[in-house]
C-alpha positions in Angstrom: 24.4 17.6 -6.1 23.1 18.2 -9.3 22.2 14.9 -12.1 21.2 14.9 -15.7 17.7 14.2 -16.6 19.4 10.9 -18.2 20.9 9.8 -14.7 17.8 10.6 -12.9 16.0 8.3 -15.0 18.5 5.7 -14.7 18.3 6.5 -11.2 14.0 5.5 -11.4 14.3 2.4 -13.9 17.3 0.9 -11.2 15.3 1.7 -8.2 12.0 0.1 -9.8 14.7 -2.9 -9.6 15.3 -2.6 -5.8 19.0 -2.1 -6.8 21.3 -0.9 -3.8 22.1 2.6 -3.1 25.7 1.7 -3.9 25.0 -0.2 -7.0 23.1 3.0 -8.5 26.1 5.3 -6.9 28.2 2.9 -9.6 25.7 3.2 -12.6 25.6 6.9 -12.4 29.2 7.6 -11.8 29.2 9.0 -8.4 32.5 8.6 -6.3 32.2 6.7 -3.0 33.2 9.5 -1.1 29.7 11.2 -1.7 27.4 8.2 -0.6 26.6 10.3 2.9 25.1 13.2 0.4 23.8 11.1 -1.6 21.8 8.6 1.3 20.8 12.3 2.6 19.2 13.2 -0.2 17.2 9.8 -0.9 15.9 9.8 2.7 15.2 13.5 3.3 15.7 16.1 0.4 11.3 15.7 -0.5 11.9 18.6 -3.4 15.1 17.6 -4.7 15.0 15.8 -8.1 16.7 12.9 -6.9 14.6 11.6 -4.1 11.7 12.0 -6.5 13.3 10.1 -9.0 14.2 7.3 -6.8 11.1 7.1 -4.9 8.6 7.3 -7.8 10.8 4.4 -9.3 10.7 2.0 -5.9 7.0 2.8 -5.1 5.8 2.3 -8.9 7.3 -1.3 -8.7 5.9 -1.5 -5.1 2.5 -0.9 -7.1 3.0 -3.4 -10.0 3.8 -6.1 -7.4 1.0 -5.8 -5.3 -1.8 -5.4 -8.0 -0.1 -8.5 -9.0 -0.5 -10.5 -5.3 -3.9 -8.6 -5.2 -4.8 -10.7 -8.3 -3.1 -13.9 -7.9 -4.9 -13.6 -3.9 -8.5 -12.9 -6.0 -7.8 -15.9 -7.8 -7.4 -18.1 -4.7 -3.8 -18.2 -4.3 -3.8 -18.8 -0.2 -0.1 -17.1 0.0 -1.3 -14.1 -2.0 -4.2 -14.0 0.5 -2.3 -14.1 3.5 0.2 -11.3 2.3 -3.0 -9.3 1.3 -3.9 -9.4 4.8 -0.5 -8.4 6.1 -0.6 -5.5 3.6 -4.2 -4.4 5.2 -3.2 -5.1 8.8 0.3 -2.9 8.1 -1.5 0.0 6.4 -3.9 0.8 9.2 -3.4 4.0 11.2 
């Protein structure tokens, strides 16, 4: 599957939304019939430009939100704080 640098970065700004794989399918004109390549790609194809788009779109809003809990927890939000301590307990090895 090849995709236009203009549908890869719809592709980012949409999955920096959390959008559904089949709501992006719709945006960027691909036929339902290719979801199965298309879900491949997004889970496994690391060097295709694709995944990259998608990924560097999800975790980049991943990254926005949490500074943002990381701040709201620094300023004593006790919610904020508790998901702060999920995030730590969730990202040891």
């Amino acid at each position: 599957m090849n995709f236009s640098e203009e549908q890869l970065e719809e592709v980012e700004s949409m999955a920096s939304l959390f959008m559904t794989i089949q709501d992006i399918m719709i945006c960027i004109e691909i036929p339902p019939t290719e979801e199965e390549e298309f879900s491949d790609i997004l889970q496994s194809a690391y060097m295709h430009p694709l995944y990259k788009a998608y990924h560097k779109g999800r975790l980049g809003a991943e990254i926005e939100l949490r500074q943002s809990i990381k701040m709201a927890a620094l300023n004593g939000s006790n919610p904020a704080q508790n998901t702060m301590l999920n995030f730590n307990n969730q990202s040891k090895l």
